[in-house]
C-alpha positions as a Markdown table, in Angstrom:
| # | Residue | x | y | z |
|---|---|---|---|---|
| 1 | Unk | -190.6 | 0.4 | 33.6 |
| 2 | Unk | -187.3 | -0.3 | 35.6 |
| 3 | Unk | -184.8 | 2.3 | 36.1 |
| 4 | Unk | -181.1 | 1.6 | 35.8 |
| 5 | Unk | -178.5 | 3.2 | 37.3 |
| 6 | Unk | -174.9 | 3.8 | 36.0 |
| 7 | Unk | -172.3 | 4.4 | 38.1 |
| 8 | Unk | -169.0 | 5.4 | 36.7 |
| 9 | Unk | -165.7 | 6.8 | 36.9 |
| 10 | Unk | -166.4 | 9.0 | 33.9 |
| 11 | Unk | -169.4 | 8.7 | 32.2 |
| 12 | Unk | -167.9 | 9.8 | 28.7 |
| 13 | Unk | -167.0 | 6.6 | 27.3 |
| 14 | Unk | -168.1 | 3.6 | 24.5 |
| 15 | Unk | -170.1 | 1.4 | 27.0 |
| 16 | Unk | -172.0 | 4.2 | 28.8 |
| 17 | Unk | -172.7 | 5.5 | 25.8 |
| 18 | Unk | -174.0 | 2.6 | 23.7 |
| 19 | Unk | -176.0 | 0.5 | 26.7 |
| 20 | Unk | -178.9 | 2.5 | 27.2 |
| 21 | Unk | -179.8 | 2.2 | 23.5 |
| 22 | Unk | -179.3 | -1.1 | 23.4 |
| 23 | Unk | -180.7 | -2.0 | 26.6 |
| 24 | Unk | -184.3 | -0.1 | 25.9 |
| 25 | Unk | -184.3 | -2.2 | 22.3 |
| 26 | Unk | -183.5 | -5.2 | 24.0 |
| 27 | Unk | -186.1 | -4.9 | 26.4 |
| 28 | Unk | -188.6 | -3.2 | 24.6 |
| 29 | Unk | -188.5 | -0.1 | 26.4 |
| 30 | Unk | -189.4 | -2.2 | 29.4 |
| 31 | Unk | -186.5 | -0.9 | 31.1 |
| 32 | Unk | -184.0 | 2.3 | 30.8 |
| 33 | Unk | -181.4 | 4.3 | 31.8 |
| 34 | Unk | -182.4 | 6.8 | 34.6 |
| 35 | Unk | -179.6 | 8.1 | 36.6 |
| 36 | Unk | -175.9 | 8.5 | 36.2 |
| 37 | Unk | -173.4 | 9.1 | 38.6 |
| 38 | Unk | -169.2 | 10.1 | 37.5 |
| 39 | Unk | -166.7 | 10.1 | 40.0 |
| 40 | Unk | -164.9 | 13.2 | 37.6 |
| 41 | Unk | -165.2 | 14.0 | 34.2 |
| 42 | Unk | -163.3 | 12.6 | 31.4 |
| 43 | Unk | -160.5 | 14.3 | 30.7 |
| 44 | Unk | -160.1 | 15.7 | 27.4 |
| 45 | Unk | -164.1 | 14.4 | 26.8 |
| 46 | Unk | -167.6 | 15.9 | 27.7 |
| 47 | Unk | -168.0 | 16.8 | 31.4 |
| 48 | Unk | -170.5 | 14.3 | 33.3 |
| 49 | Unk | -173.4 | 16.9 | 33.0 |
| 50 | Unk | -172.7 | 17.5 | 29.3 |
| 51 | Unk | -173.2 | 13.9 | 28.4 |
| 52 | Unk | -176.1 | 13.5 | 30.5 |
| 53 | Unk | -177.9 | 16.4 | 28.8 |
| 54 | Unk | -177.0 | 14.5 | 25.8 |
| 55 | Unk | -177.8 | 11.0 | 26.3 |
| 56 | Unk | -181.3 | 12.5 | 28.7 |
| 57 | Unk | -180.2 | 10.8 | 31.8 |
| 58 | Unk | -180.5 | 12.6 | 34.8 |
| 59 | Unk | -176.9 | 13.2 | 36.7 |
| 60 | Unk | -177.4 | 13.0 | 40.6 |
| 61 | Unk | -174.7 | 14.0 | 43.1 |
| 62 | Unk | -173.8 | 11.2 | 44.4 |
| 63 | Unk | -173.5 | 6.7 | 44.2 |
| 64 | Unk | -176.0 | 6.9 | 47.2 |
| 65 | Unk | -178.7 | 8.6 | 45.0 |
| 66 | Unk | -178.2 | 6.6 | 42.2 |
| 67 | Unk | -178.7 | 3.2 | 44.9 |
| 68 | Unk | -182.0 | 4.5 | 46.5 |
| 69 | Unk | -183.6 | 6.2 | 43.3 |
| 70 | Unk | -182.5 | 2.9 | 40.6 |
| 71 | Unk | -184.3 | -0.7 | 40.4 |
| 72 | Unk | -181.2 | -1.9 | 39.2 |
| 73 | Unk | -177.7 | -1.1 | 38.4 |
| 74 | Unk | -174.4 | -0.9 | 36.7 |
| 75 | Unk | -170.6 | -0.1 | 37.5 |
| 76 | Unk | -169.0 | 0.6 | 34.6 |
| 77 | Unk | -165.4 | 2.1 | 34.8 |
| 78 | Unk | -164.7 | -0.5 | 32.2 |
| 79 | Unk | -160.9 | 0.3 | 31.0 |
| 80 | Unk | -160.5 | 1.0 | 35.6 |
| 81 | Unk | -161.0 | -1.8 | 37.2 |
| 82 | Unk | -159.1 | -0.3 | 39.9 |
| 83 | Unk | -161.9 | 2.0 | 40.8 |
| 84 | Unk | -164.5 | -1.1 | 41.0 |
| 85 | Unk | -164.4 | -1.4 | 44.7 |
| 86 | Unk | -164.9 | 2.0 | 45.6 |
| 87 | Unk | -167.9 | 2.5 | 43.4 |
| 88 | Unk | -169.2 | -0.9 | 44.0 |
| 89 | Unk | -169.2 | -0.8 | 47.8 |
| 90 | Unk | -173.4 | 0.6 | 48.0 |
| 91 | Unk | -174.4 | -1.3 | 45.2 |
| 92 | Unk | -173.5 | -4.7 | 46.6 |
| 93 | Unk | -175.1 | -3.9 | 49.6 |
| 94 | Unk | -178.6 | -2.7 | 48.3 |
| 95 | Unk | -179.7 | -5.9 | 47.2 |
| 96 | Unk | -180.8 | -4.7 | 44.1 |
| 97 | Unk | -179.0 | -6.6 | 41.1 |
| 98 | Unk | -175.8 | -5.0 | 40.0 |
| 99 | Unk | -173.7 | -5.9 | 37.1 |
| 100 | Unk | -170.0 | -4.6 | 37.2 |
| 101 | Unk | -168.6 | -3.8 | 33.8 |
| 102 | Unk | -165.4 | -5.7 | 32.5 |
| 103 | Unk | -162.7 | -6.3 | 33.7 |
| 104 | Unk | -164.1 | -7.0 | 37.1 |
| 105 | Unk | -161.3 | -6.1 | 39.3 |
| 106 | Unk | -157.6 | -5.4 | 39.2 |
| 107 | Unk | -156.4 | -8.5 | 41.0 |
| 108 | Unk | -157.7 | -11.8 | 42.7 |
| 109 | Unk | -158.1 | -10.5 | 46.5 |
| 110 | Unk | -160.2 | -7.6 | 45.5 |
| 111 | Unk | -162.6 | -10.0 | 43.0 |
| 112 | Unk | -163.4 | -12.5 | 46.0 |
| 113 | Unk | -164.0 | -9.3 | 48.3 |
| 114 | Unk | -166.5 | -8.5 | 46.1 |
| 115 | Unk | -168.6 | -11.6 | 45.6 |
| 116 | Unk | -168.3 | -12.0 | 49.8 |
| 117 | Unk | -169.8 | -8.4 | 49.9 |
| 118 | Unk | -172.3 | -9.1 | 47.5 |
| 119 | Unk | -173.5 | -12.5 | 49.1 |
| 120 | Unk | -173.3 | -11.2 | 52.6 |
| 121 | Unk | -176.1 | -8.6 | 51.3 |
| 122 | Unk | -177.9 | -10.6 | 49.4 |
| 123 | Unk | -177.5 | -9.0 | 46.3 |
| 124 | Unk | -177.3 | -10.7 | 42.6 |
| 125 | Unk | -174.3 | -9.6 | 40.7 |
| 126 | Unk | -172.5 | -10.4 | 37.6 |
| 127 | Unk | -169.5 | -9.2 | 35.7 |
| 128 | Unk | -168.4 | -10.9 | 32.1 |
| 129 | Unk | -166.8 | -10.3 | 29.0 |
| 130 | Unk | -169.3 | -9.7 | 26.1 |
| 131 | Unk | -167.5 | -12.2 | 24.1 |
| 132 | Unk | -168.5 | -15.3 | 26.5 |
| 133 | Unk | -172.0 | -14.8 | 24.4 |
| 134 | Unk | -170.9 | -14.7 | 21.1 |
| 135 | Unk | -172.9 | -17.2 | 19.3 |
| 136 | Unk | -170.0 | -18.7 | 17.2 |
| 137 | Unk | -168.4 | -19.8 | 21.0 |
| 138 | Unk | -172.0 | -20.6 | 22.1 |
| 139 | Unk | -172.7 | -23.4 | 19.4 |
| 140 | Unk | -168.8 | -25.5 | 20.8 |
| 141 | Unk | -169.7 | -28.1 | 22.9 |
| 142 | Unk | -166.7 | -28.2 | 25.8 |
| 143 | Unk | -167.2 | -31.7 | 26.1 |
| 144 | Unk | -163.4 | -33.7 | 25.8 |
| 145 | Unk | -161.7 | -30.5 | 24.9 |
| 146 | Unk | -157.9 | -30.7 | 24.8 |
| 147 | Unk | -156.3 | -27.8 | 23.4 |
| 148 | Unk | -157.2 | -24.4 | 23.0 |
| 149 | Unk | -155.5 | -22.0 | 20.8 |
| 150 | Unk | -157.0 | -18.1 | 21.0 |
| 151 | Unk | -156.2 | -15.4 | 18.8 |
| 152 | Unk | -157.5 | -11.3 | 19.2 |
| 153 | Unk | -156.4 | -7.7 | 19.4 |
| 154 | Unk | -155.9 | -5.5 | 21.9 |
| 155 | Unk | -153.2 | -5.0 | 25.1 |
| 156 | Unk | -153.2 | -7.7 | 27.5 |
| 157 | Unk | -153.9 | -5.6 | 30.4 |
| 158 | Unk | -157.7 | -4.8 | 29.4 |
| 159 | Unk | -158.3 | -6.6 | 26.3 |
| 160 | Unk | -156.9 | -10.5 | 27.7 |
| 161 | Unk | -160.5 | -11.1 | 29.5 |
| 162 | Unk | -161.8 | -11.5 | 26.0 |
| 163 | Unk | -160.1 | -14.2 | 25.3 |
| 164 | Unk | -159.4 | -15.7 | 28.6 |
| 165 | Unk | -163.3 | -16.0 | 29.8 |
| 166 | Unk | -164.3 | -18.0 | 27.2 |
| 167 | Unk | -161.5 | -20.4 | 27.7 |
| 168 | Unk | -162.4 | -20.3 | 31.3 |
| 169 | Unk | -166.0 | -21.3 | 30.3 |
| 170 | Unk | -165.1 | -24.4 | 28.0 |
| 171 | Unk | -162.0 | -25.7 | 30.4 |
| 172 | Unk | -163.3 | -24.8 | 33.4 |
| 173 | Unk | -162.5 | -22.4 | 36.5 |
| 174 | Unk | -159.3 | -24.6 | 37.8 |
| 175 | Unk | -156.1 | -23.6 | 35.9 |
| 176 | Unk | -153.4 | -24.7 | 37.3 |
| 177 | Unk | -150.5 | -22.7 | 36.1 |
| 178 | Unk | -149.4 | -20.4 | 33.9 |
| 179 | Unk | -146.3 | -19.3 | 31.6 |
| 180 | Unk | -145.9 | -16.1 | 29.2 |
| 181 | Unk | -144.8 | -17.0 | 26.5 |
| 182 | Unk | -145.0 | -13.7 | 24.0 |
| 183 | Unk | -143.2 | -10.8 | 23.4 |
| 184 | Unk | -143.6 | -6.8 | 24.0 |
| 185 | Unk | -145.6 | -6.5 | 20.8 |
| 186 | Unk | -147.6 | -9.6 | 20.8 |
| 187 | Unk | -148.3 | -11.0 | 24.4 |
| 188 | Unk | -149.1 | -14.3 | 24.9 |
| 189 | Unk | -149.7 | -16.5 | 27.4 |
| 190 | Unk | -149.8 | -21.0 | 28.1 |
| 191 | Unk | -152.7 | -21.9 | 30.5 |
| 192 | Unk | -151.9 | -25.4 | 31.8 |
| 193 | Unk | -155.2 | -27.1 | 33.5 |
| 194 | Unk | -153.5 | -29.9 | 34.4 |
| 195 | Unk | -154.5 | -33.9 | 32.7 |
| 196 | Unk | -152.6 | -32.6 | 29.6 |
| 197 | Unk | -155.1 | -30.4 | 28.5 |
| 198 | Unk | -153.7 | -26.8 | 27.8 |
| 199 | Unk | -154.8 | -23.3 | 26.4 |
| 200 | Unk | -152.8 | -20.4 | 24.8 |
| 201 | Unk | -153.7 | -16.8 | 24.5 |
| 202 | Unk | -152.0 | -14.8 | 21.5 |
| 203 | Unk | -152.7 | -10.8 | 20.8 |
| 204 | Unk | -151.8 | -10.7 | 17.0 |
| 205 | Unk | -153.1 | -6.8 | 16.9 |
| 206 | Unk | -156.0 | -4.2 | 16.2 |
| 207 | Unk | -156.5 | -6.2 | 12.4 |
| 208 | Unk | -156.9 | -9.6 | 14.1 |
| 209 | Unk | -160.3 | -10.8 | 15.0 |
| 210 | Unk | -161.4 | -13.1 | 18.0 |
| 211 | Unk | -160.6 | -16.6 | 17.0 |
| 212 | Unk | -160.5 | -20.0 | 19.1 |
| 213 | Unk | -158.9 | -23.0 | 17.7 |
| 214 | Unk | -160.3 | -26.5 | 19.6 |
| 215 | Unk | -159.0 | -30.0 | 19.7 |
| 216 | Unk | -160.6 | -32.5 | 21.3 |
| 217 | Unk | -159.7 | -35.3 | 23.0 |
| 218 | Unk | -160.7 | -37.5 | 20.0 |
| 219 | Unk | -159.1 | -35.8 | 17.6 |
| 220 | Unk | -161.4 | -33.7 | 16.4 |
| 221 | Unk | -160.4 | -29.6 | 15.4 |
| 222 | Unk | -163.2 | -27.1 | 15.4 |
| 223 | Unk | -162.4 | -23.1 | 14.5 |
| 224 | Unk | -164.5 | -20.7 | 15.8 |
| 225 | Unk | -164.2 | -16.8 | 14.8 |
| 226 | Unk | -166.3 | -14.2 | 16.8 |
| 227 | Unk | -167.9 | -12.4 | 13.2 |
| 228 | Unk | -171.2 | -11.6 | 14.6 |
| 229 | Unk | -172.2 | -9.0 | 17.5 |
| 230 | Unk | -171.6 | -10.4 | 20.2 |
| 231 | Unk | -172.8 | -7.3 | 22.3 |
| 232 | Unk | -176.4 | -8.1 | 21.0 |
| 233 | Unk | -176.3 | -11.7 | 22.9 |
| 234 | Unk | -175.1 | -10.0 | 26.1 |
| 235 | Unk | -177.3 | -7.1 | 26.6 |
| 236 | Unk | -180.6 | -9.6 | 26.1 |
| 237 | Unk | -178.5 | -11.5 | 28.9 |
| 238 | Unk | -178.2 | -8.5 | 31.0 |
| 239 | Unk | -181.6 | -7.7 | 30.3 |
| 240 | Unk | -183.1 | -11.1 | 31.5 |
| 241 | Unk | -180.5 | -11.0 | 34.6 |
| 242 | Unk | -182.6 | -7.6 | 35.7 |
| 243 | Unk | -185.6 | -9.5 | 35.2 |
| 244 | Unk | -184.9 | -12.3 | 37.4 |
| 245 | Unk | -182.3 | -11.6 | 39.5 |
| 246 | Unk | -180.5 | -14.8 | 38.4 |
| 247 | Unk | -176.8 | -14.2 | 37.3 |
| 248 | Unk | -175.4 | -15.8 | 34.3 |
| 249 | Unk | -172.0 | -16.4 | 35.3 |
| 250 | Unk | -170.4 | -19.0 | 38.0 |
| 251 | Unk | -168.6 | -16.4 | 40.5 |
| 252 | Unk | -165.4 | -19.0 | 40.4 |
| 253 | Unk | -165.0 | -18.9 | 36.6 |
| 254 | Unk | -164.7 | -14.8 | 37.2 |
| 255 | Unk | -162.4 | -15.1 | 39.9 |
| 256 | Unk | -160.5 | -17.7 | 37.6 |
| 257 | Unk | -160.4 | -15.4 | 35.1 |
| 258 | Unk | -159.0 | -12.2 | 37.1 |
| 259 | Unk | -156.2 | -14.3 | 38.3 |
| 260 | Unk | -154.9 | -15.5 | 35.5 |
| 261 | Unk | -154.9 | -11.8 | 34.4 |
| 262 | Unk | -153.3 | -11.1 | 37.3 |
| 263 | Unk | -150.6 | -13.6 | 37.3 |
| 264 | Unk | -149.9 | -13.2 | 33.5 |
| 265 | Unk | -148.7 | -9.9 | 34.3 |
| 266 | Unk | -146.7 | -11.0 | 36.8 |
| 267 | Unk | -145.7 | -13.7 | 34.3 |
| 268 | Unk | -144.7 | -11.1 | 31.5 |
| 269 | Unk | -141.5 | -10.3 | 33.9 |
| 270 | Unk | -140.5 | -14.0 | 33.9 |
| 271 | Unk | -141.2 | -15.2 | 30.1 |
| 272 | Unk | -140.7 | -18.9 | 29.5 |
| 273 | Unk | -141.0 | -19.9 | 33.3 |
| 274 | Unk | -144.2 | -21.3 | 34.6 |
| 275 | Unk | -146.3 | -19.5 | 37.5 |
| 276 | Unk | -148.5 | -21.5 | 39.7 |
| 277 | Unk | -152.3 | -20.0 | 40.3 |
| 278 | Unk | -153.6 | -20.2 | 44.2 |
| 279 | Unk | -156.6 | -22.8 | 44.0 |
| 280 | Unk | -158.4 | -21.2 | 47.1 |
């Protein structure tokens, strides 16, 4: 059996506590979660001990233990990107694979720090959205796409990567420029890719349900509405990616994606006026 290691800032939160489930099922019971490690406890939530006892995961002192005693791991800190580089800094150099939790990191500079750090030790890592695996975006063929138009819930902040990476994996990991175009209540954002070929972000609210709209080239329109769980696609991902060692996702699409997060909040200040996006 493989042993996983979390490593979190507080273990007390949706993703800890629904991956080792669905990881053991995915796998069979092939592999589970181990060891834990929180920075603190959550406040206002069960301490770091308390949810260990409860999930039967056994908490060790430090990221260190977690490293040495785990076959392979995962950062969590899903809603903190911010903390991602400090709690990833001994996984990406164990060489064991390590998948970081959405949103990867808080800005460009710190995503390609990463990936260096993880290819100068040799070590496979990952980070994606769940939704790039929904099988409703699987079946569209990006093939002579023109136009995207994407609808979902959630702030821009922490809830934009699920609609911007599976743009980013239809158009491509070279957006050129981008403009907000939204208001306080209902961000969105234009993603120019250059050739005429453009993609918008919209957050419609908590009621509105991950949507892409597709032209092609040619004229055709295809709609596409994330209905299914797309959570059960990406843990049989992550599962096989612990297997192999092989990661699923191109390392520029990810850093493609954290910077247009980043520069669409620096666009929000500016609405209505395009932003160019570094290419290197």
């Amino acid at each position: 059996m493989k042993k996983i290691g979390f490593i979190d800032l507080h273990l007390d939160q949706f993703h800890a506590n629904k991956y080792p489930g669905w990881i053991e099922q995915a796998s069979d019971g092939a592999m589970k979660v181990t060891y834990a490690y929180g920075k603190k406890d959550k406040e206002n939530g069960l301490t770091n001990e308390a949810w260990c006892q409860a999930h039967g995961i056994e908490l060790l002192p430090s990221i260190q233990d977690v490293v040495e005693r785990s076959d392979t791991l995962i950062v969590l800190s899903p809603d903190n990107p911010e903390y991602h580089e400090e709690l990833s800094q001994l996984p990406l150099k164990s060489g064991k694979p390590t998948y970081i939790d959405k949103t990867f990191a808080p800005d460009r500079e710190t995503a390609v720090r990463l990936f260096n750090l993880a290819a100068q030790h040799g070590t496979p890592m990952y980070s994606t959205s769940a939704l790039r695996f929904a099988s409703e975006y699987a079946e569209i063929d990006p093939e002579g796409i023109q136009t995207i138009c994407s609808w979902g819930p959630g702030a821009f902040d922490n809830y934009s990567i699920h609609q911007i990476e599976p743009i980013i994996r239809l158009m491509g990991p070279a957006p050129k420029r981008i403009m907000f175009t939204g208001t306080t209540d209902s961000p969105a954002l234009l993603i120019d890719f250059g050739e005429g070929r453009q993609a918008s972000i919209h957050h419609l609210g908590d009621n509105c349900p991950f949507t892409l709209g597709i032209k092609y080239g040619n004229g055709t329109f295809k709609q596409a509405t994330a209905a299914s769980n797309f959570f059960e696609p990406f843990i049989r991902n992550l599962v096989t990616f612990f297997e192999t060692g092989q990661p699923a996702v191109d390392p520029a699409e990810t850093v493609a994606v954290i910077t247009i997060i980043e520069y669409g909040l620096k666009a929000a200040e500016t609405p209505g006026v395009w932003l160019d996006l570094p290419s290197s």
